[in-house]
C-alpha positions as CSV (number, residue, x, y, z in Angstrom):
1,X,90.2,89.4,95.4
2,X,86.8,87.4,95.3
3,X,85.1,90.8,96.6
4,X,86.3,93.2,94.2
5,X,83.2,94.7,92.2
6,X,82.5,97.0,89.5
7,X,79.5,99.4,89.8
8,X,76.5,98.6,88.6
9,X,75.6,99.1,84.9
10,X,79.6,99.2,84.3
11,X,81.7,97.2,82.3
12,X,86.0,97.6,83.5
13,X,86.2,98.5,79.5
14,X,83.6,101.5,79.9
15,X,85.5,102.8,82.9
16,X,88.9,102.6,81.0
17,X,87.4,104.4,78.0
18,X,85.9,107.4,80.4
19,X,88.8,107.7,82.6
20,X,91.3,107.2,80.1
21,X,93.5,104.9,81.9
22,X,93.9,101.3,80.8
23,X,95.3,100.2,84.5
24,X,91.6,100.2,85.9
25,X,90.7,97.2,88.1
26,X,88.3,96.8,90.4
27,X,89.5,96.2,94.4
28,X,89.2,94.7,97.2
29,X,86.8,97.2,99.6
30,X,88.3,95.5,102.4
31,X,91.0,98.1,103.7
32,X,91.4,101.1,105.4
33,X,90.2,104.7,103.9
34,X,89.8,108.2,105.4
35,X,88.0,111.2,104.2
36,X,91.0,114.0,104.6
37,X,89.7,117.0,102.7
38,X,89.7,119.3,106.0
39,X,92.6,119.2,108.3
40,X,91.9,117.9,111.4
41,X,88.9,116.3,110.8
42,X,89.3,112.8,109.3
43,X,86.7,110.8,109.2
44,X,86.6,106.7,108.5
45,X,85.0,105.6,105.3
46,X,83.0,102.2,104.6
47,X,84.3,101.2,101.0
48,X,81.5,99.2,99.2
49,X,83.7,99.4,95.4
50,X,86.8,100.5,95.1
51,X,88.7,101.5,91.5
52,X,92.0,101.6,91.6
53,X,93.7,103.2,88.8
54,X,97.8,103.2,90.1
55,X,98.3,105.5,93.0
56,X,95.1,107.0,92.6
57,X,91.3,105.3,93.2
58,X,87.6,106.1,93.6
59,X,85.6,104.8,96.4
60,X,82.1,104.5,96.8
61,X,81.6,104.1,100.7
62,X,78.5,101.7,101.5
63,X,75.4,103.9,101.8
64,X,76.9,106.9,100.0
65,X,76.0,107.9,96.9
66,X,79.5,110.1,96.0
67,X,82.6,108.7,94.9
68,X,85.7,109.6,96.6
69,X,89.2,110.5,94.7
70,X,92.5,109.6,96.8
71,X,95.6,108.6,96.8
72,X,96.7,104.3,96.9
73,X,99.0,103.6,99.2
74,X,101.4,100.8,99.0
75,X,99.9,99.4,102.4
76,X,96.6,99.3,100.6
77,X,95.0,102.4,102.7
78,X,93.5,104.7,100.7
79,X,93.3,108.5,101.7
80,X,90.7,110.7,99.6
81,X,90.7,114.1,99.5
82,X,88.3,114.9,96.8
83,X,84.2,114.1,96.0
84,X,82.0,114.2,93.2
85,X,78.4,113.4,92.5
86,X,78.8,110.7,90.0
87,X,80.9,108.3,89.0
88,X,81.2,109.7,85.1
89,X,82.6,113.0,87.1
90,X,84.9,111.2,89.4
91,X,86.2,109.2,86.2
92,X,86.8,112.3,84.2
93,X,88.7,113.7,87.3
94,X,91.0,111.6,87.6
């Protein structure tokens, strides 16, 4: 996946180290994801870098500065349902 990216500043070993999972990787942005945290009103995200980390990921949409937390589906769509400010939060929430 040539367009699979880690954030800037990040190494894929200092992402494993704050999340605590070892199965981080960077993806492919190129996939569907939707913003689900309200029921009824789902709205399309732009994924500029995605982490996957198994059946969970963060997204950072494209001119966004949160990361979103959802859930990996085996189709490749992603659904979040959480947000936070930074990408050390997000990590630690996984």
């Amino acid at each position: 996946m040539a367009d699979a990216q880690l954030p800037p500043g990040w190494t894929l070993q200092q992402i494993r180290d704050v999340s605590g999972d070892q199965r981080a990787v960077p993806l492919d942005p190129n996939r569907a994801v939707k913003w689900v945290a309200f029921a009824g009103a789902d709205e399309m995200l732009q994924p500029e870098i995605v982490l996957g980390f198994g059946s969970l990921c963060l997204v950072k949409p494209v001119h966004d500065d949160d990361w979103y937390m959802g859930s990996l589906y085996d189709d490749g769509s992603i659904d979040c349902w959480s947000a936070y400010d930074d990408l050390y939060e997000a990590l630690r929430g996984l």
